[in-house]
N, C-alpha and C positions, 0 to 999 in steps of 0.2 A: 828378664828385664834387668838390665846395669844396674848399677848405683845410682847415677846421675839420673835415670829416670824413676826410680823409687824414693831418692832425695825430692823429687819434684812433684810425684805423687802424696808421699806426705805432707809436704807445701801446701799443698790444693786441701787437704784434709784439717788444716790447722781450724781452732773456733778463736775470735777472740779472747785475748786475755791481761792480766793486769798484774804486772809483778815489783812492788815495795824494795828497788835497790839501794844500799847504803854502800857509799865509799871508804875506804878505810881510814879517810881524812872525817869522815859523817855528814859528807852531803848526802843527801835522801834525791832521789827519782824515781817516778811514776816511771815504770817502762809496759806502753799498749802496745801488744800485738795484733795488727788485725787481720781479719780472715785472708787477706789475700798475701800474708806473710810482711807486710809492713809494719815496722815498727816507729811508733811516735813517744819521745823523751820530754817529760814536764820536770822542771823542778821542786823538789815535794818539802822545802825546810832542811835542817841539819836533826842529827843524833848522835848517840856518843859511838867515838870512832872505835876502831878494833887494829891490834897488829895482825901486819900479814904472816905467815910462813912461808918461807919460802924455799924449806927445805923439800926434798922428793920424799917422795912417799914409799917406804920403802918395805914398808911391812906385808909380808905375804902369808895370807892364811895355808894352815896346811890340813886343808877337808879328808882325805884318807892319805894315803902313805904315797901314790900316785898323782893325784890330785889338790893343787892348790889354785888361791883365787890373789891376786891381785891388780896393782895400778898397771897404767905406761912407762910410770917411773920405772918400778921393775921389773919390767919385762925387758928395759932398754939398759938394764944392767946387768954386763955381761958377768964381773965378778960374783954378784948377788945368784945370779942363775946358774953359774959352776958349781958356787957352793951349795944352794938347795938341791943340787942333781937334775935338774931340769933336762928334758932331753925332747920336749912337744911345748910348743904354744900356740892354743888358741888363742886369737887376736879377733873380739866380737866390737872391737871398735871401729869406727870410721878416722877414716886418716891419717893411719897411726902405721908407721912402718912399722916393716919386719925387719929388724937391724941384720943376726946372725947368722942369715942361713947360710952360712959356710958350715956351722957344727947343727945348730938344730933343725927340726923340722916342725914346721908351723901349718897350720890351716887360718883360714882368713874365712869368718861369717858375718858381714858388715851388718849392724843392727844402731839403727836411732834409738836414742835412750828416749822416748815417747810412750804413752800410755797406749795408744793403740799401733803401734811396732810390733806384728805378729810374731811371736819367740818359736810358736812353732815348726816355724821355715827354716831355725837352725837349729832343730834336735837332730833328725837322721846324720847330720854330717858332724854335727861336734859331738853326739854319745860315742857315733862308730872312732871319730880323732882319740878321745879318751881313753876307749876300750881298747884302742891299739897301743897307748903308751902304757896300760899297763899289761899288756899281754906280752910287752917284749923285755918288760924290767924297769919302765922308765918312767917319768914324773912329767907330768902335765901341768902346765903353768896358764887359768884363764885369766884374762884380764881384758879390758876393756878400757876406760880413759881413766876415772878414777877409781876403779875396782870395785864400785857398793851398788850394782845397778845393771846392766846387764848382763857381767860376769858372774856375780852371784847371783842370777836368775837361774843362767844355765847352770850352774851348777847343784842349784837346789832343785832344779827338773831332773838332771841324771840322778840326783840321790834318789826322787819320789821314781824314777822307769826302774833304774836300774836294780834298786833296791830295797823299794816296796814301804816309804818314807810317806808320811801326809807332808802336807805345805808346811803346817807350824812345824813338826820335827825336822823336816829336811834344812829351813830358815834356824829353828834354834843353831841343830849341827853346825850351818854356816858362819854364823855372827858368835859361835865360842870361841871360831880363831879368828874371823876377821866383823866389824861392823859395819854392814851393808844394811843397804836402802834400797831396794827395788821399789822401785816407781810404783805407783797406785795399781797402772790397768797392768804391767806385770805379773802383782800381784794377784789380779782379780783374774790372770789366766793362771796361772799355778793351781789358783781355788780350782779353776774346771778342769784341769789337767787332772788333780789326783781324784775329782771324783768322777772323771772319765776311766781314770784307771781303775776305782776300786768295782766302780762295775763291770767293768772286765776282769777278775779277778773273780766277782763273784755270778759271774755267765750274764749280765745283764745286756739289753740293748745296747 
């Protein structure tokens, strides 16, 4: 199945919903989504406003010596990625170029940052990405759009496969060097994930 028609499959899967947006001026909107992916804008009053930043985001966690997790900001900065040694990026975002392949090598596992975005369609292909960048000496950069949500999913999945982590250790590991936010239903497959693994570990069905 493409993209395009897995973008349209979750479309179809959307429920209603209801989200409190403030502008950075504090106007407030009601923003509804409804099931058939429409969205309807109410104006909801004023609150107190916030600055933006608008600086990139450029901080990248460093999970083992192989292995780091960040934004798009940096992944699309080449100086930032010479210097961390970077030599693999997985790229779990939608839409988001692969700037350098002239020097690195990337794999692309397109994932909606959605609660029910099944994560484990992209373990076989981004543990084995992983496992190859550090098999050969090199540093693996995951990221995603803004780094706290599907990059750090997968990387808290390889920590619980690959190296026998529950969900809260594999998540603490995560957010010592970077603070991530994996999504609710994310989280609530990590939970079945390691206790899929711990009965495999301990011969269970």
């Amino acid at each position: 199945m493409d993209l395009q028609a897995r973008l349209e499959l979750q479309r179809r899967r959307l429920v209603p919903t209801e989200s409190r947006v403030t502008s950075a001026d504090g106007r407030v909107t009601l923003e509804t989504r409804q099931s058939d992916g429409r969205v309807q804008l109410r104006p909801a009053g004023t609150a107190a406003g916030f600055v933006v930043d608008p600086s990139p985001d450029l901080q990248v966690g460093e999970v083992r010596g192989w292995l780091c997790v960040g934004s798009q900001d940096a992944a699309h900065h080449r100086a930032l990625l010479r210097r961390l040694g970077v030599t693999h990026v997985l790229n779990c975002a939608t839409r988001v170029d692969n700037l350098f392949t002239d020097e690195l090598t990337y794999l692309s596992v397109p994932l909606l940052d959605l609660p029910e975005t099944r994560l484990e369609t992209a373990f076989p292909a981004a543990f084995e990405f992983i496992d190859s960048a550090r098999a050969t000496g090199g540093r693996c950069l995951v990221h995603c759009n803004a780094g706290v949500s599907r990059s750090a999913s997968l990387c808290v999945a390889y920590l619980m496969e690959r190296e026998g982590l529950t969900f809260t250790q594999g998540l603490q590991q995560v957010n010592a060097v970077r603070r991530v936010r994996p999504n609710p239903g994310f989280q609530s497959q990590l939970i079945d994930l390691g206790r899929r693994l711990r009965q495999q570990r301990e011969g269970g069905p």
